[in-house]
N, C-alpha and C positions, 0 to 999 in steps of 0.2 A: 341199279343199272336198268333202271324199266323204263318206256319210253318209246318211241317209236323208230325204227331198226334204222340206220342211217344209210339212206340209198345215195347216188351219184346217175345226173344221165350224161347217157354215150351214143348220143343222135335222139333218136327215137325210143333205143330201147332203155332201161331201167337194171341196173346190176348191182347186187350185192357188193358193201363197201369193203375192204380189204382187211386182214386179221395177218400180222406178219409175229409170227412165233419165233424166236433164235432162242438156241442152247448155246452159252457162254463156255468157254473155259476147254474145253476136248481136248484132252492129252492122255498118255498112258495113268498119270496121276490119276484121272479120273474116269477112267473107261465103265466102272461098274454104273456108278451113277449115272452117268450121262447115257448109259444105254436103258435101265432105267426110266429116264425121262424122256428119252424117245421113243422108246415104245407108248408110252402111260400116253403121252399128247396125238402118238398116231393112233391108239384103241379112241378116243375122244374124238378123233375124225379132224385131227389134223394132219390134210395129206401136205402138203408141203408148209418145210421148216427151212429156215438156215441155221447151219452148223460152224460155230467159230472156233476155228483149229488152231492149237497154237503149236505150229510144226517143232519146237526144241524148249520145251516147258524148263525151266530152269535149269540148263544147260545138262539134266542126265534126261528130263522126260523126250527121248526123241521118239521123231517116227518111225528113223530108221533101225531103231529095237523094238518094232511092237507092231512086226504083221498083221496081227489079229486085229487092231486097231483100226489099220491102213484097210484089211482088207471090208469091215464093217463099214466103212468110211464109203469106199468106192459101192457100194452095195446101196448105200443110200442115194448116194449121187445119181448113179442110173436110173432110182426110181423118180429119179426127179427136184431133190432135195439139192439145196447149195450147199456148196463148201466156200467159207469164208475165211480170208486170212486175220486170222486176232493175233498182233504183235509178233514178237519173234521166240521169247524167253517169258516174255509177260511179269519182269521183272527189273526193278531198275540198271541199264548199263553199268563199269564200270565209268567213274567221273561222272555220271549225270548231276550230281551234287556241286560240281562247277561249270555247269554250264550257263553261259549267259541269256539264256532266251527267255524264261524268265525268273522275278527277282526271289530272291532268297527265302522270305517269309512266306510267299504264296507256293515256293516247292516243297519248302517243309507241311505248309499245310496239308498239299495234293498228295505227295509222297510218304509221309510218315503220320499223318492223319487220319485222311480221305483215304487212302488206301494203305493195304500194308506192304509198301515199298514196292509196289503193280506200274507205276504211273512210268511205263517202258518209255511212252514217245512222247510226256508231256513236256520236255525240255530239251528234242534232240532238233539238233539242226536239218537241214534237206538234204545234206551230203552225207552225214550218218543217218539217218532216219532210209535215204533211197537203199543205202546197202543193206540192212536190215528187211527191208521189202522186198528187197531184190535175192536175198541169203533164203527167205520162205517161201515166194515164189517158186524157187527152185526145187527148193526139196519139196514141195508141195507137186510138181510136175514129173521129178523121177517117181513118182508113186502112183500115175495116173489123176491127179489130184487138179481141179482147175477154179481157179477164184478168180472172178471181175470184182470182188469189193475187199474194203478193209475195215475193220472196227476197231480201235486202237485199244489196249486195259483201261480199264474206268472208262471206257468213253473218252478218255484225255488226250488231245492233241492239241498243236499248233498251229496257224499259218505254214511255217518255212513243212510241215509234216504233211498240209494238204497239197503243197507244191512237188514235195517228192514223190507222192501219190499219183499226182496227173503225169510226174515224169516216168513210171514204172508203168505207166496205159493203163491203171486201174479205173473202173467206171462209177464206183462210188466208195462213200463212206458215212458213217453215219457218230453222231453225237449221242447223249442222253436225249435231246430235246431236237434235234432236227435227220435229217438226210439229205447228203449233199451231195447232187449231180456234181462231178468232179470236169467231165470235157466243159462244159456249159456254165458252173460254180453256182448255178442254183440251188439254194436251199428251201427246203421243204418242212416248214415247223412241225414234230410228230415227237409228243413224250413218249418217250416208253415206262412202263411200267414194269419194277423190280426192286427186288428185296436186299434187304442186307442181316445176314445170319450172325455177325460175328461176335455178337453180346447181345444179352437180354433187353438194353434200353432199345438196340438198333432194331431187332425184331417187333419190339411193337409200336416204334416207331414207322415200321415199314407197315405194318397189317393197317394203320388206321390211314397210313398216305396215301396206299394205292387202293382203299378201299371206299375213295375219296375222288382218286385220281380216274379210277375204270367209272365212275361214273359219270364224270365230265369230259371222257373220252368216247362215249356211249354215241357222242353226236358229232366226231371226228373222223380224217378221212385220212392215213390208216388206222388202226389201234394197233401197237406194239406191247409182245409179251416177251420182257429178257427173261431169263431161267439159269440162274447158276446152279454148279451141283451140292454147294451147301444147303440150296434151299428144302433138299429132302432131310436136313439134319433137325429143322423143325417142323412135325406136323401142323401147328397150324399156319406156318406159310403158305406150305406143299398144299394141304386143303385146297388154301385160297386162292391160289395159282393154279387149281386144276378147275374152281369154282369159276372165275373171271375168263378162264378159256372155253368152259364149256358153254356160259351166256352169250360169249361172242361168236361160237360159233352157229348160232341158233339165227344171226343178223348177218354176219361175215363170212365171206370166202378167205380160205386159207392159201396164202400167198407167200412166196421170197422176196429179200429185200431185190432181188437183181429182176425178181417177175414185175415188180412194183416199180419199179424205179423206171425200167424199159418203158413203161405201158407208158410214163410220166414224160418223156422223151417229145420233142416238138418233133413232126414228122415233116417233110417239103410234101405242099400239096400237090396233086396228079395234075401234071400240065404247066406246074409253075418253074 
């Protein structure tokens, strides 16, 4: 990752290019870890992060049995930190397995592959996909809780999912590989970089692609670090995920997807 630090200019002046850090997965399921790894990335001097909340984690992990949770949640928000909606359950609906949006062999892949049975909004229509956005929203606001963006499990959605998104006023969402102004539909190409725990092949498949990956993002305009809470179950992910964060923060400002995306925004010029 050496090389020279990747600047952007902003008229005249010269700014440090952007480092967007997210913690995937936040539910009562996972409160140890993920606090954990938010501390570990703010001792590192990551002052802001986004945080993807999955407000009713497989239908017992909710918010609304987990105070302590909620109230850790709001604590970080104030200091600055986003809250992000990630899916609703973060697990397959019932019937997603007939749904026609897409074909059969590609959901088995997504769904029972690619992920284990995660792939919440890879095959819902706009009319179920809105209520679901619309069901986390909610409970995300009785708690003080406020999100302009979404990230779907796996990164996996559709078309008709980014349409019920712009219908819900959300202001973005993001892929594995891009970020997408949602009023405007611009995409933004930006890999993230992230690991996958769940077997040994996957683990050092992950160590040698994102070790690959941060290097050819060294000269990119953001760099993205996802962080699930499996990946403390192997140290040498955790290492290399606190390695890659701390080289960027040495070139990078640490930024939100919703600080980043704003900044991206075309503004009307004064007069026009």
């Amino acid at each position: 990752m050496a090389g020279a630090p990747p600047l952007r200019k902003d008229g005249a002046l010269m700014t440090l290019a952007s480092l967007i850090v997210s913690i995937h997965d936040i539910s009562p399921f996972h409160f140890h870890p993920v606090q954990r790894q938010v501390n570990e990335m703010a001792r590192l001097g990551v002052k802001r992060m986004s945080l993807l909340v999955i407000p009713r984690h497989r239908d017992t992990g909710s918010l609304d049995q987990h105070p302590a949770l909620v109230g850790w949640l709001r604590r970080w928000q104030e200091e600055g930190h986003e809250i992000v909606l990630h899916g609703w359950r973060h697990a397959l609906p019932e019937g997603q397995m007939k749904s026609p949006i897409q074909g059969r062999l590609r959901r088995w892949f997504y769904e029972e592959l690619y992920t284990a049975r995660e792939a919440e909004f890879f095959a819902l229509d706009r009319a179920s996909a809105l209520r679901l956005v619309e069901q986390g929203l909610s409970a995300f606001s009785v708690h003080g809780l406020h999100a302009q963006g979404f990230v779907a499990p796996a990164w996996l959605l559709n078309s008709q999912v980014e349409e019920a998104l712009r219908d819900a006023g959300l202001l973005y969402t993001t892929t594995r590989t891009e970020i997408v102004h949602l009023p405007s539909r611009a995409r933004f190409p930006a890999t993230s970089c992230v690991w996958s725990t769940r077997a040994a092949w996957r683990r050092g498949a992950s160590l040698l692609w994102n070790a690959r990956l941060a290097r050819r993002l060294a000269a990119r305009e953001p760099m993205r670090v996802g962080i699930h809470p499996t990946d403390l179950d192997s140290p040498k992910v955790w290492r290399q995920v606190r390695r890659i964060v701390s080289i960027a923060l040495e070139h990078r400002r640490p930024t939100t997807y919703l600080e980043w995306i704003t900044a991206q925004t075309p503004r009307d010029k004064e007069g026009s």
